[in-house]
Every structure is written in C-alpha cells, then in structure tokens.
Z-matrix of the N, CA and C atoms (Angstrom, degrees):
N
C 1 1.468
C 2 1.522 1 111.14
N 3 1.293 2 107.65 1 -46.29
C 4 1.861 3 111.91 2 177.00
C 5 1.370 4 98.37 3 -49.87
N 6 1.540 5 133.91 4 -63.56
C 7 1.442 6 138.16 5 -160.24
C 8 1.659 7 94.22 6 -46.61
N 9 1.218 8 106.22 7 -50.39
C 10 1.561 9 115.41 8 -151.02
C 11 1.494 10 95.07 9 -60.03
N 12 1.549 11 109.27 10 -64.76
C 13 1.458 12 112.61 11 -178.18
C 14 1.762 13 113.04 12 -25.99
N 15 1.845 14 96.05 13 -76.75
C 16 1.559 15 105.42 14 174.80
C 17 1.315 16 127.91 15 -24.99
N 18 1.734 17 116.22 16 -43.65
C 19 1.310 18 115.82 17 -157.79
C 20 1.696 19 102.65 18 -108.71
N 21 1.442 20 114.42 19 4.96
C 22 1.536 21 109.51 20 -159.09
C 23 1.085 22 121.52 21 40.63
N 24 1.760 23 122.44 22 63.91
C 25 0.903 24 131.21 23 173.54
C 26 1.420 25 127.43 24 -71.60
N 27 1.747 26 129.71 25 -172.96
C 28 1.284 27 116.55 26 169.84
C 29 1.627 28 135.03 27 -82.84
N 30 1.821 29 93.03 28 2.87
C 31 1.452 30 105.93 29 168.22
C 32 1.288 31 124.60 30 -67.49
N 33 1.599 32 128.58 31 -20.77
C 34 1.400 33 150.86 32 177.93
C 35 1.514 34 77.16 33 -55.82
N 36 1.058 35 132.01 34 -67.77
C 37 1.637 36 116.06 35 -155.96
C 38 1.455 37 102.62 36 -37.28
N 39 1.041 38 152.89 37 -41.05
C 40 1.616 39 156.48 38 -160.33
C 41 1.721 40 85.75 39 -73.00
N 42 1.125 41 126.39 40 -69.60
C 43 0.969 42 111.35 41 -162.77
C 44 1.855 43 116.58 42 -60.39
N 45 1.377 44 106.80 43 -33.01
C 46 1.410 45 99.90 44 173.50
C 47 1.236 46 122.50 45 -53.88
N 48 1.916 47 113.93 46 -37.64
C 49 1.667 48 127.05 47 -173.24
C 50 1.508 49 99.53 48 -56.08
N 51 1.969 50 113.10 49 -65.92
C 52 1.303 51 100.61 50 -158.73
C 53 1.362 52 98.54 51 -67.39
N 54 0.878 53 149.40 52 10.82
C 55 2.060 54 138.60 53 171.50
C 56 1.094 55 112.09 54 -61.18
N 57 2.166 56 88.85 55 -51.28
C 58 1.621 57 101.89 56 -177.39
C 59 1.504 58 112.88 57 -61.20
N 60 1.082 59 124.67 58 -50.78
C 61 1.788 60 128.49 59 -143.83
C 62 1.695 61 89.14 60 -92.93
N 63 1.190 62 128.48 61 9.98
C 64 1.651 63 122.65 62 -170.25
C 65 2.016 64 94.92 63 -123.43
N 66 1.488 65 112.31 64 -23.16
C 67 1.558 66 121.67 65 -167.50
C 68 1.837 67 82.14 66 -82.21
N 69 1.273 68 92.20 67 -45.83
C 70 1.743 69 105.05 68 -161.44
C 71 1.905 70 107.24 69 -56.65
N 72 1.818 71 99.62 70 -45.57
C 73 1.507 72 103.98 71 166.87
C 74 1.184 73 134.62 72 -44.22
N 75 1.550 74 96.64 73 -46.25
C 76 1.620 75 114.25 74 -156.25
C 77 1.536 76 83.82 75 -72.84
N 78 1.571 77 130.13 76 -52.63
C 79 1.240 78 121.83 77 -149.55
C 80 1.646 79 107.51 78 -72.34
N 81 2.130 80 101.18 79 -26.76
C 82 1.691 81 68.99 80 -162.12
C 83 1.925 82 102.73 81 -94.37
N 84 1.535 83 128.07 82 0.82
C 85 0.615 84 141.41 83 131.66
C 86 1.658 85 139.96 84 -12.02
N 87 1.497 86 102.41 85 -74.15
C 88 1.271 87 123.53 86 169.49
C 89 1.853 88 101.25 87 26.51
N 90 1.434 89 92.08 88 74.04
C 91 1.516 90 100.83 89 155.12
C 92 1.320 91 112.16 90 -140.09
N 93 1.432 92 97.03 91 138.86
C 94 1.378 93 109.08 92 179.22
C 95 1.617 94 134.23 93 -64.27
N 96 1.248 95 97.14 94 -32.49
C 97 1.658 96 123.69 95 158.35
C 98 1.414 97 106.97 96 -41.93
N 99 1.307 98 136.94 97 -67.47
C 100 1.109 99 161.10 98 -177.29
C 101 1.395 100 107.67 99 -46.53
N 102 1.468 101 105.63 100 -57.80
C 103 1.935 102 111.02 101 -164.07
C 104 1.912 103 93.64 102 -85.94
N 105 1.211 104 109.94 103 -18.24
C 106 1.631 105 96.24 104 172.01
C 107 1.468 106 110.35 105 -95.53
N 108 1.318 107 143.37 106 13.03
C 109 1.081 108 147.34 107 158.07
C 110 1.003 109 120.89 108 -84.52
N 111 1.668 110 122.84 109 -42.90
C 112 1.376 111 120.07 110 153.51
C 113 1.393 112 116.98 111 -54.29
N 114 0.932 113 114.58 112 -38.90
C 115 1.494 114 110.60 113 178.90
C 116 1.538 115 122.05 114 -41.44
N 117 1.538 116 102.21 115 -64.46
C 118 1.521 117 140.67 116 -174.89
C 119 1.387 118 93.85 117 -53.50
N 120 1.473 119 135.96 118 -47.98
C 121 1.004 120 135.31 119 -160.22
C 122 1.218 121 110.71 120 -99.87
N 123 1.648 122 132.71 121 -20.26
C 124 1.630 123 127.14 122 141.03
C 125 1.381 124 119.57 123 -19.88
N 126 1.465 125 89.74 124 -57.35
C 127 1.884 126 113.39 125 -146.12
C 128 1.345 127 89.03 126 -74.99
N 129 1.310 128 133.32 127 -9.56
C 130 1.610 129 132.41 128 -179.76
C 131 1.733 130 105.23 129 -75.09
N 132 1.308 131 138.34 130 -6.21
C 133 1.156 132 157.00 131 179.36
C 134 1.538 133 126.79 132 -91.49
N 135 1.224 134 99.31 133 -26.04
C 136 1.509 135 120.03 134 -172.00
C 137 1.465 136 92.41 135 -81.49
N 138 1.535 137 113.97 136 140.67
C 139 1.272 138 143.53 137 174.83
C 140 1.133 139 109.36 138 -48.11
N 141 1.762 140 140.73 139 -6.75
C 142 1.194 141 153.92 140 148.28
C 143 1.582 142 108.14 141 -123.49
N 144 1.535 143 109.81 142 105.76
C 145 1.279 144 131.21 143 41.72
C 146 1.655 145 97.09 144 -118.64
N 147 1.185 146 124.55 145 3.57
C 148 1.450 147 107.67 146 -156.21
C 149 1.959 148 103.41 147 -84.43
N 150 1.376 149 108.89 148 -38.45
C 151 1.854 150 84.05 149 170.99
C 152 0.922 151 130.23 150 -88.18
N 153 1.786 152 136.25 151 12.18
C 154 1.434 153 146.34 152 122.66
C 155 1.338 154 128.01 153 -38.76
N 156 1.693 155 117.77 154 -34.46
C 157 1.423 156 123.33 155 163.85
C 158 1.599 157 110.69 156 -65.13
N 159 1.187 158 96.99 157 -44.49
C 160 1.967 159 98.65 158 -166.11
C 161 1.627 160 108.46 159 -70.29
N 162 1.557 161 115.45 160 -36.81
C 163 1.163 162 107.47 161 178.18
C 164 1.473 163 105.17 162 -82.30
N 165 1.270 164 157.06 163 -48.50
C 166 1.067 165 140.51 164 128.03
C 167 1.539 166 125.86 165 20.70
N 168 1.497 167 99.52 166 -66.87
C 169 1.978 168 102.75 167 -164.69
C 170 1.919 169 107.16 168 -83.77
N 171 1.441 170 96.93 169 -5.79
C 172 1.678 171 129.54 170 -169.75
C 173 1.758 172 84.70 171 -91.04
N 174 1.043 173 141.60 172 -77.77
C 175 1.076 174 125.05 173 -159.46
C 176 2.023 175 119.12 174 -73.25
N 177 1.404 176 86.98 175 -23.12
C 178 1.092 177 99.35 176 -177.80
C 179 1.670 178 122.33 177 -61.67
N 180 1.667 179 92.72 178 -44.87
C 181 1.554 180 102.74 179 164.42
C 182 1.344 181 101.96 180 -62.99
N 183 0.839 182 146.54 181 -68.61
C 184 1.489 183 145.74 182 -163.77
C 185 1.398 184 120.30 183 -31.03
N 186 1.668 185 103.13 184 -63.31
C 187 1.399 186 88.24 185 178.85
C 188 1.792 187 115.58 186 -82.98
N 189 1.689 188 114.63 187 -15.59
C 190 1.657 189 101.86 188 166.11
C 191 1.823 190 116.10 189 -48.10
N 192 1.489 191 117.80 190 -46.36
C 193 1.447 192 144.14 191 162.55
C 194 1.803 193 97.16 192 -36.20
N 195 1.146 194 121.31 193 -71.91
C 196 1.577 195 122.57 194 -168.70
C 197 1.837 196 101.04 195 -61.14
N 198 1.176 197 119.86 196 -50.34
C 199 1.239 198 129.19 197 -170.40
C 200 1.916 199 105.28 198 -64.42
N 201 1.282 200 125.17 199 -35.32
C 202 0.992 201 137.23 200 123.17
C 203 1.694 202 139.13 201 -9.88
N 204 1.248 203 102.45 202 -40.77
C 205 1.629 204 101.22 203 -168.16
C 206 1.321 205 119.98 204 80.65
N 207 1.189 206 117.79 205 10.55
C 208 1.359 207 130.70 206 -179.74
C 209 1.668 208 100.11 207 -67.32
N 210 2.118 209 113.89 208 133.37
C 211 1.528 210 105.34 209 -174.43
C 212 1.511 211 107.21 210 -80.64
N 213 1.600 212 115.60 211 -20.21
C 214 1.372 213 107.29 212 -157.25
C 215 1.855 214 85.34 213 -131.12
N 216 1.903 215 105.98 214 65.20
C 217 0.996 216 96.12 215 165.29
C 218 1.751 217 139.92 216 -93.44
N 219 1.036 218 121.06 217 28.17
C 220 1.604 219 145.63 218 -172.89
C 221 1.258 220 104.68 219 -110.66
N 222 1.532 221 121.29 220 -9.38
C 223 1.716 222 125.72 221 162.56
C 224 1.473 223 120.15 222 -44.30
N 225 1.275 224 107.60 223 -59.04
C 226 1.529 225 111.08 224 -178.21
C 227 1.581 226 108.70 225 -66.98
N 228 1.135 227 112.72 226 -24.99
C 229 1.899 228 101.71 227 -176.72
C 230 1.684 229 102.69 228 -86.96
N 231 1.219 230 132.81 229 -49.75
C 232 1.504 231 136.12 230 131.97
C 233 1.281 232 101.88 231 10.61
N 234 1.760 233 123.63 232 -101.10
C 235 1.010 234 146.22 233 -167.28
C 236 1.620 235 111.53 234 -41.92
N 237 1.681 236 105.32 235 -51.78
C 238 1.645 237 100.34 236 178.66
C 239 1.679 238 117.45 237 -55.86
N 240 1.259 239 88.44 238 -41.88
C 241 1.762 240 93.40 239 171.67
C 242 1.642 241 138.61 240 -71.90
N 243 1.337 242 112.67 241 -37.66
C 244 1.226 243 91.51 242 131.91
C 245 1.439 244 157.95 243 -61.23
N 246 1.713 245 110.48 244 -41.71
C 247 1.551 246 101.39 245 154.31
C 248 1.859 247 134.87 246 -29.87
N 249 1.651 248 87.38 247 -32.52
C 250 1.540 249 107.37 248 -164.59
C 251 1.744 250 104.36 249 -64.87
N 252 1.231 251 101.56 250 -38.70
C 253 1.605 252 132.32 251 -166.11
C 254 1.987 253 113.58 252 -85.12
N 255 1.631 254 95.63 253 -28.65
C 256 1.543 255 119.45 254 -168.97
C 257 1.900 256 112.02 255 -88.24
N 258 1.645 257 101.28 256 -33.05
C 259 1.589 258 103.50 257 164.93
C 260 1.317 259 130.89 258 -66.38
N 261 1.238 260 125.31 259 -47.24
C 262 1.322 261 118.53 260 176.13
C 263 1.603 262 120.39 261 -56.32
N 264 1.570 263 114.92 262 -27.87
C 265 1.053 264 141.27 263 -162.84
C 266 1.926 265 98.04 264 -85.91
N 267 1.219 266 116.23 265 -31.54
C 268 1.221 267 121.07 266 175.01
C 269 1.668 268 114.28 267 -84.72
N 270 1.014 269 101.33 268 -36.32
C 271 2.040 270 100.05 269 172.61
C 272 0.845 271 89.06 270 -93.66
N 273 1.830 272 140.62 271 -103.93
C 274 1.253 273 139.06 272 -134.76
C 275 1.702 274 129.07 273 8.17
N 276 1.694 275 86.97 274 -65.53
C 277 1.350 276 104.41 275 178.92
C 278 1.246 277 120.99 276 -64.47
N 279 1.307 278 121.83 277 -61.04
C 280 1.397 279 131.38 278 151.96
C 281 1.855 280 121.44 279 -24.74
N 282 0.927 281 114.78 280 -53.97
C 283 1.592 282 114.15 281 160.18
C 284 1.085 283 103.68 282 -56.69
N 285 1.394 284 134.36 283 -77.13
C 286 1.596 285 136.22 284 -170.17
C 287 1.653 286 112.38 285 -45.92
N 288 1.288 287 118.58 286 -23.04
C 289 1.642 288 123.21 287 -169.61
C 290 1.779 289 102.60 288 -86.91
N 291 1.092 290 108.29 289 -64.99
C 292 1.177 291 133.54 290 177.27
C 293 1.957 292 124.18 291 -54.81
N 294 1.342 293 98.22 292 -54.83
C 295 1.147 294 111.68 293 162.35
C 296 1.654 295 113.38 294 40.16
N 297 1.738 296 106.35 295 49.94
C 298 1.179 297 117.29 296 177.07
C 299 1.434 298 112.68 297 -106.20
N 300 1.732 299 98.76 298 126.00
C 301 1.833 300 117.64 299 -176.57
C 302 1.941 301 110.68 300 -37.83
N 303 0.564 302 87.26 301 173.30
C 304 1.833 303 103.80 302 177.94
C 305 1.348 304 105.41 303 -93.96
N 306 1.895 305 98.61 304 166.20
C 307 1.811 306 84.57 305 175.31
C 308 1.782 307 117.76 306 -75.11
N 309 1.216 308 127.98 307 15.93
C 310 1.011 309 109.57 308 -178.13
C 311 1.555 310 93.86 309 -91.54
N 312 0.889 311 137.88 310 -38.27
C 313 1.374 312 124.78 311 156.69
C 314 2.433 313 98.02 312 127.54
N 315 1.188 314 85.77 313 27.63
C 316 1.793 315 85.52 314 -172.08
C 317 1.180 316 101.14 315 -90.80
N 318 1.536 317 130.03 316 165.92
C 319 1.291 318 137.86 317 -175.66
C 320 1.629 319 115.49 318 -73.61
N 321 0.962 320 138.75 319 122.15
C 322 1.373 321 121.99 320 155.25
C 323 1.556 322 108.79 321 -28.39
N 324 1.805 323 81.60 322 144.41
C 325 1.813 324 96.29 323 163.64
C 326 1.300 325 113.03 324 -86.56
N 327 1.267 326 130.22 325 -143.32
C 328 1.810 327 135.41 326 -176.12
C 329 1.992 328 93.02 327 -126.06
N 330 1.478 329 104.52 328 -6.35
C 331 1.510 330 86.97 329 178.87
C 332 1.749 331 92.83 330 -134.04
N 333 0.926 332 119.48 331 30.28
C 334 1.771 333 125.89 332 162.85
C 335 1.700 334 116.28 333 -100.96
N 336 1.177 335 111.99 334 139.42
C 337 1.498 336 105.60 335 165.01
C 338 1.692 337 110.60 336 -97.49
N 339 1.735 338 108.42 337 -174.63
C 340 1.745 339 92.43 338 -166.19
C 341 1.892 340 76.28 339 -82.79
N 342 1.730 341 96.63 340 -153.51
C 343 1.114 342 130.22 341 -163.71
C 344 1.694 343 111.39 342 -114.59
N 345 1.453 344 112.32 343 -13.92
C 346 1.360 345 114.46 344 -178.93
C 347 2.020 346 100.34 345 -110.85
N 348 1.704 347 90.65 346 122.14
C 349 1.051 348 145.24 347 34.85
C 350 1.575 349 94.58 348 -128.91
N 351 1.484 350 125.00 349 156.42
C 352 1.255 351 128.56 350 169.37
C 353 1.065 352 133.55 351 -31.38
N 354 1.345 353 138.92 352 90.46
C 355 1.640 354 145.40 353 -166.65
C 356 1.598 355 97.92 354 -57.65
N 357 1.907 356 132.43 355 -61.84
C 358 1.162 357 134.03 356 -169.78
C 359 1.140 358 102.04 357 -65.67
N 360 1.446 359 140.67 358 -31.45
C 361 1.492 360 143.85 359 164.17
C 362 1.365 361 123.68 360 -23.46
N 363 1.790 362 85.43 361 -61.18
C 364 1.643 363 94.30 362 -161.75
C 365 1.480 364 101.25 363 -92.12
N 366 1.489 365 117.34 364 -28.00
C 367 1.464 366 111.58 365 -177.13
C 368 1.236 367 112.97 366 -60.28
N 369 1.803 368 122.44 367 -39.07
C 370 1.479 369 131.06 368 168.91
C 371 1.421 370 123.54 369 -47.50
N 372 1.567 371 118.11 370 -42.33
C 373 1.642 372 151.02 371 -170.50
C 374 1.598 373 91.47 372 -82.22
N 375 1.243 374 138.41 373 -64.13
C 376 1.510 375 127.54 374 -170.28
C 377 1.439 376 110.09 375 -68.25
N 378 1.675 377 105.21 376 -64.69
C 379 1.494 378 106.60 377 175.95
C 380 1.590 379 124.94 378 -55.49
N 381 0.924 380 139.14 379 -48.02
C 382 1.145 381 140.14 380 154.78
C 383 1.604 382 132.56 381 -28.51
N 384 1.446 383 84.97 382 -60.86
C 385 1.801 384 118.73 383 179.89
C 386 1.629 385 97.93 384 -48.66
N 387 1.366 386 97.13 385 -84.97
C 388 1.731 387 113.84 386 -162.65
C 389 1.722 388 96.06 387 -64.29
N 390 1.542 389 145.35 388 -21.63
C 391 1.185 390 134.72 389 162.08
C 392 1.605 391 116.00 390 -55.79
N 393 1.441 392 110.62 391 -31.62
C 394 1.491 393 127.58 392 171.70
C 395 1.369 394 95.80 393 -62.87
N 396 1.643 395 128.56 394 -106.19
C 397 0.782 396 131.45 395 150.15
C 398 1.515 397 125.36 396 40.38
N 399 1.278 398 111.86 397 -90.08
C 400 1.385 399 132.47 398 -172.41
C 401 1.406 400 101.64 399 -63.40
N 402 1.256 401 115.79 400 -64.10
C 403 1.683 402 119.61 401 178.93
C 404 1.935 403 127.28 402 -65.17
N 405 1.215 404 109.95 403 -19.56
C 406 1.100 405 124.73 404 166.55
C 407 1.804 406 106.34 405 -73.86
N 408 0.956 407 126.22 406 -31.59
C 409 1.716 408 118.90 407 -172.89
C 410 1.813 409 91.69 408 -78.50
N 411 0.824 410 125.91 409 -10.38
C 412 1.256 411 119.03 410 -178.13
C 413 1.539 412 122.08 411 -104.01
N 414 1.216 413 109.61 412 0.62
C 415 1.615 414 128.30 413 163.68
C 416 1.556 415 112.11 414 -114.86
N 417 1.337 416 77.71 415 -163.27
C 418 1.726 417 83.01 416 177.08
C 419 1.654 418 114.60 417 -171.14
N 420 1.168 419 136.70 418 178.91
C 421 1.346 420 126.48 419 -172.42
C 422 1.516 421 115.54 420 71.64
N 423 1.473 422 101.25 421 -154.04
C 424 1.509 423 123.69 422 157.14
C 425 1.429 424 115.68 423 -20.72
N 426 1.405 425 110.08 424 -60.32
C 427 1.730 426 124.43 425 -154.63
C 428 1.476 427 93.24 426 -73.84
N 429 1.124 428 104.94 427 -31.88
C 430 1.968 429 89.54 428 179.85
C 431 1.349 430 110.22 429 -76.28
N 432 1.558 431 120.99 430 -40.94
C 433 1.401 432 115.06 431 178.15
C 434 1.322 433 116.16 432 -46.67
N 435 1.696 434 103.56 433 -47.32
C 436 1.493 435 107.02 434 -167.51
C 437 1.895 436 106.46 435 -80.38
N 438 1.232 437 144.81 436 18.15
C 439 1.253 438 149.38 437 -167.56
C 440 1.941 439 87.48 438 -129.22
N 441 1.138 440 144.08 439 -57.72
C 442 1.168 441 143.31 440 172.53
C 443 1.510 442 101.15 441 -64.32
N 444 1.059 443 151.56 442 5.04
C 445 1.065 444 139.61 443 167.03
C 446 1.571 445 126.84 444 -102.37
N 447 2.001 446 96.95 445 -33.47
C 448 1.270 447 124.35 446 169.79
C 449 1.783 448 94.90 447 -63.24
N 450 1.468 449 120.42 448 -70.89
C 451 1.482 450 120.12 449 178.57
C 452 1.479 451 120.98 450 -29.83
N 453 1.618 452 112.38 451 -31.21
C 454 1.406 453 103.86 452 176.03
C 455 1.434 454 129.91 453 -107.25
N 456 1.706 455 104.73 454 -15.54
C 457 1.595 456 102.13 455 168.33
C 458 1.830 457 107.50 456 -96.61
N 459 1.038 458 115.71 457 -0.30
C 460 1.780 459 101.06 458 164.12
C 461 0.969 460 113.43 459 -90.87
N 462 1.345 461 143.81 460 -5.32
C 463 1.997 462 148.56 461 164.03
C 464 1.805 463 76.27 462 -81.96
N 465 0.839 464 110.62 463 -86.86
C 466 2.125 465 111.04 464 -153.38
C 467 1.879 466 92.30 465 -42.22
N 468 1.109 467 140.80 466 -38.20
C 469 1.704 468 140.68 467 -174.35
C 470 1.618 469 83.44 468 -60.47
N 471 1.316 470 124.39 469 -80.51
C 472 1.460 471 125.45 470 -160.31
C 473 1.232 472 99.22 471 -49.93
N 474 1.238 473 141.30 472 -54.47
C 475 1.915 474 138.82 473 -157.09
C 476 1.407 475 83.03 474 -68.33
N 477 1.284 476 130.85 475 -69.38
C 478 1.558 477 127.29 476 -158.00
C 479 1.647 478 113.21 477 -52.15
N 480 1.326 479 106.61 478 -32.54
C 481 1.425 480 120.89 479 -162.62
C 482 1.657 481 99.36 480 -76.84
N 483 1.258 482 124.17 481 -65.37
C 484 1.371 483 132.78 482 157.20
C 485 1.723 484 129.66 483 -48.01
N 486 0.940 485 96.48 484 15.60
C 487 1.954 486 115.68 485 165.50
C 488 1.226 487 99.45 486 -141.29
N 489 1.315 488 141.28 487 -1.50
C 490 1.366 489 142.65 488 154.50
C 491 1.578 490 117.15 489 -62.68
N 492 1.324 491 76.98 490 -65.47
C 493 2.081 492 90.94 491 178.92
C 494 1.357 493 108.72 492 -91.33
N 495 1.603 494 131.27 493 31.40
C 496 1.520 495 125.04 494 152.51
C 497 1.325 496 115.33 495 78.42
N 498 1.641 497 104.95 496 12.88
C 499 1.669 498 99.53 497 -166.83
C 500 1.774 499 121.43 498 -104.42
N 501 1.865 500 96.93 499 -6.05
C 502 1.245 501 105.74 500 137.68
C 503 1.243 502 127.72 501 -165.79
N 504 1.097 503 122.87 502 -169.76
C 505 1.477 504 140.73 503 -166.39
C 506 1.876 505 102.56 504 -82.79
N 507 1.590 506 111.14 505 120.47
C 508 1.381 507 119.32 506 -175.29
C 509 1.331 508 98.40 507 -38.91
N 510 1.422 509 123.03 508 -72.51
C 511 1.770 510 112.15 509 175.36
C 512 1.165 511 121.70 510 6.95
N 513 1.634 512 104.08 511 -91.97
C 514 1.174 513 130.65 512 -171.63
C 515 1.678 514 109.94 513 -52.03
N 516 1.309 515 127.26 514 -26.47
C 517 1.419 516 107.25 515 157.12
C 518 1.447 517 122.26 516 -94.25
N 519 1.088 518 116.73 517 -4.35
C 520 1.714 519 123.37 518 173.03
C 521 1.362 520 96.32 519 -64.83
N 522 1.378 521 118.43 520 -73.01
C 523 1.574 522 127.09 521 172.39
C 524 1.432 523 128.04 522 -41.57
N 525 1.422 524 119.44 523 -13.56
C 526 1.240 525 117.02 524 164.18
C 527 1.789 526 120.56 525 -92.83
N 528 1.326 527 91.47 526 -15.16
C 529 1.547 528 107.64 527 -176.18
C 530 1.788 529 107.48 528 -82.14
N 531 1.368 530 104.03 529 -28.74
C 532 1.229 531 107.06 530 -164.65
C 533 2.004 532 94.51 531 -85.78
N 534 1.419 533 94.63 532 -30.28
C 535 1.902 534 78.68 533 -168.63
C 536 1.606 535 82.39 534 -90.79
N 537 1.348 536 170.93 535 -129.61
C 538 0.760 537 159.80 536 144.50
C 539 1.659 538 95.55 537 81.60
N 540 1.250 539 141.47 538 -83.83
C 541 1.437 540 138.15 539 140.01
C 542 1.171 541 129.95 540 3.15
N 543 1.530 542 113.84 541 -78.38
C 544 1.474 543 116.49 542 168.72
C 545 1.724 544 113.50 543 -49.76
N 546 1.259 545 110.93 544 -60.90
C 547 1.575 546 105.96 545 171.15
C 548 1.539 547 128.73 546 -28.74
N 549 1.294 548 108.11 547 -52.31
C 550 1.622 549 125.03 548 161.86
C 551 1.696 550 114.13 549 -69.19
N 552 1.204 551 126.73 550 -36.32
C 553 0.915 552 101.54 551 161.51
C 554 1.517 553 129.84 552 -77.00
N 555 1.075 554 114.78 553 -2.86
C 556 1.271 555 106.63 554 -175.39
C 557 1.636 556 115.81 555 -88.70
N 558 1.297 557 103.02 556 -34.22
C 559 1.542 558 131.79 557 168.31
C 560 1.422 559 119.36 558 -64.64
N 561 1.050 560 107.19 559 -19.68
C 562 1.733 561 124.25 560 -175.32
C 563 2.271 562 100.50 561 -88.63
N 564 1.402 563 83.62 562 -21.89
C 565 1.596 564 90.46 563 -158.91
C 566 1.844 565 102.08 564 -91.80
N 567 1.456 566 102.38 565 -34.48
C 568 1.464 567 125.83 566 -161.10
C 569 1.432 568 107.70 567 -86.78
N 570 1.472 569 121.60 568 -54.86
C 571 1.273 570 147.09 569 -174.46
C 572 2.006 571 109.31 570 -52.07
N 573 1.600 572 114.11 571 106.53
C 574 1.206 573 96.31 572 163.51
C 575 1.440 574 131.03 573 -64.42
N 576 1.523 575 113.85 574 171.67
C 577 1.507 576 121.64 575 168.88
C 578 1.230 577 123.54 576 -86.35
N 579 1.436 578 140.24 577 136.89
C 580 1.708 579 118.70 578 -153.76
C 581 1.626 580 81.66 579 -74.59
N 582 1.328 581 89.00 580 -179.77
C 583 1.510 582 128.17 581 -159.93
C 584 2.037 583 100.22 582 -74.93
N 585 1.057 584 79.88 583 133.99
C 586 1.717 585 70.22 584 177.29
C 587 2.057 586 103.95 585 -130.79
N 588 0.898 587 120.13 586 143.13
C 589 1.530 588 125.35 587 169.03
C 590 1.328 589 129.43 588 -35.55
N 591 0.967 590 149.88 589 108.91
C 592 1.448 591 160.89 590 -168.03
C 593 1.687 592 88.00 591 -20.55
N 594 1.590 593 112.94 592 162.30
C 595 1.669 594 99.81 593 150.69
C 596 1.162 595 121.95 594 -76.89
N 597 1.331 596 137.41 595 -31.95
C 598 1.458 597 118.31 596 -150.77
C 599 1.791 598 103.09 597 -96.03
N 600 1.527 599 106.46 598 -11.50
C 601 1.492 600 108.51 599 162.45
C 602 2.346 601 121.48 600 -67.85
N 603 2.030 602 81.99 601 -43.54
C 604 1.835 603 75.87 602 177.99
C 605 1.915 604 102.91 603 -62.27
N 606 1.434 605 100.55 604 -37.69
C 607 1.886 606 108.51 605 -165.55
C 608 1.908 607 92.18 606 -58.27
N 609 1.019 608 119.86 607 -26.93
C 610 1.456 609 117.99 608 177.49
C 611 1.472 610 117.39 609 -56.15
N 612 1.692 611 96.72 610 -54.59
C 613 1.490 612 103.32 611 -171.45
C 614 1.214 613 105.64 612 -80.66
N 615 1.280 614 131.14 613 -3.54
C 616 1.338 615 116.63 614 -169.50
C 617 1.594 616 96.85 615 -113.41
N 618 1.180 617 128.35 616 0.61
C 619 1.317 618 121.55 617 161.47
C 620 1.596 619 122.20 618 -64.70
N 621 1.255 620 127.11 619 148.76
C 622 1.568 621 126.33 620 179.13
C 623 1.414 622 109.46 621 -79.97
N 624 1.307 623 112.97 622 119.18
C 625 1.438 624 122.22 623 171.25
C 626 1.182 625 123.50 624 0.68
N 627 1.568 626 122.92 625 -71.77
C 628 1.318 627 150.98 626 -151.75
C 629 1.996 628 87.18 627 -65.44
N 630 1.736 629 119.81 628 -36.07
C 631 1.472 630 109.18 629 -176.82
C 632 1.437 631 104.54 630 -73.06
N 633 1.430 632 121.13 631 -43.87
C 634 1.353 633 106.26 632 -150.87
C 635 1.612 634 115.90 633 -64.00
C-alpha cells in the first residue's frame, strides 16, 4: 500500500471506488443518525479520549500485576507510556514523507502534513489495542475475550467512521490498522502474564476448610 501511495499506483483505484459507493450511501441514505455516528466515532481517535484510556488501562494492569505478585509489575504502566510517546513518532514522519492530499482533493498548506497513514487510526489501534492487551494478561476467561474484542472493534469503529465522514482515504486507514497490528502483535508475543500463585498454594485456598 505505501509503494502504491508513493508511486500513484493502480491500487488508488480502491480508494476512489469506496469514496464513490460511501458519497453514494451517505446521499441516498441521508440520515442524520448515521453522519453523526461517524462523527462520534472519528472523535474516538483523537488524542482525547484515546491516550487517557491507554494510560489508564497501563496503570491499571500494573497494579492488578503488583497485587498479583508479579516481579516486573510496573511493565504494563511503562509500556502504556511509551506507546503514548511511540505514535506520533510512527505517523508524523510518514505524513511529512508522503505528504498525500485528502479525499477532498485540496492542496497541502506549508504547515499541514499529508493524510497517509491515518494519525486517528493508529492512535485509536495502539491506544486502545495495547490498553486491551495490557489489561487482559491480568484476567482471564470471558473478560479477556471481551477486552480483546473491545481492542479490535474500537480501532475498526474509528477507521470506518473516518471514511464515513470523507475525512480519509480507505488506504490511509487500512495502513494504520496494519502497522498498528504489527505493534500488538509483537507486544502480545513479548509481554509477560502477571504472576499467578503456584498451584498447589491456589488448590490450597480453594480447598474447604474441613480438608485442609
């Protein structure tokens, strides 16, 4: 997708289609419900609320992790904070290199960056993600399914929401989803599980009095 961007390749056609078949929705559609949901669900991308959640779900693991017995439990609050520090650092440049117009199709200014790859994308996809992430190693069951699930449909709400309301080019949120991805996966792979109690100490406590 980067090549494609760079070179104006023939993959841009995708992005022209969904413009069309989403301009074509909105119009024959025309609900208002609809165009303020995209909205709502942009604004889920913006550096408020989404790197307040991550440092949040970062500390939160931390002390479940310490309460735990976990040795290296200050990892996950660590971890949220750098992510916090690691996004801008992952687009920035990429906007500034690339420096590809929006779909409305206007020129860059001299103090705008482009639009590829999605800044609310990836801020939604990291913060979100690694708040999942982080707080899920510290449960178990259900609650992790349902925290990995939250991590992956509030990045896909924001990408969808922001090709809803025209504010960018499918690319540019595919491409934020995809590096946004690798990050989590890598963190998903690297990241210990807090500390949990020997078995025959939890099998202790969970025995009924009257055995032990």
């Amino acid at each position: 997708m980067t090549w494609q961007v760079a070179v104006d390749g023939p993959l841009l056609g995708l992005d022209r289609w969904a413009r069309h078949v989403t301009r074509e929705s909105r119009h024959d559609l025309h609900s208002t419900l609809l165009d303020h949901a995209g909205q709502a669900l942009s604004d889920l991308g913006s550096a408020v609320p989404a790197i307040p959640v991550l440092l949040t779900g970062g500390a939160l693991a931390a002390w479940r992790s310490r309460r735990a017995g976990a040795p290296r439990w200050w990892l996950p609050a660590a971890v949220s904070a750098l992510t916090a520090g690691l996004i801008p650092l992952l687009v920035v440049p990429a906007k500034a290199l690339f420096g590809r117009p929006g779909p409305l199709g206007l020129p860059l200014t001299p103090d705008q960056l482009g639009w590829y790859p999605s800044g609310h994308t990836a801020t939604a996809t990291l913060s979100y993600g690694v708040a999942a992430v982080l707080v899920a190693r510290t449960v178990g069951g259900p609650a992790r399914r349902r925290l990995h699930a939250a991590g992956a449909l509030l990045p896909a709400g924001v990408g969808l929401g922001l090709v809803w309301s025209d504010y960018h080019w499918l690319l540019d949120v595919v491409a934020s989803w995809c590096l946004g991805g690798l990050v989590l996966w890598a963190l998903a792979r690297r990241l210990p599980r807090a500390h949990r109690p020997p078995r025959d100490r939890r099998d202790a406590r969970n025995r009924p009095r009257a055995l032990r």
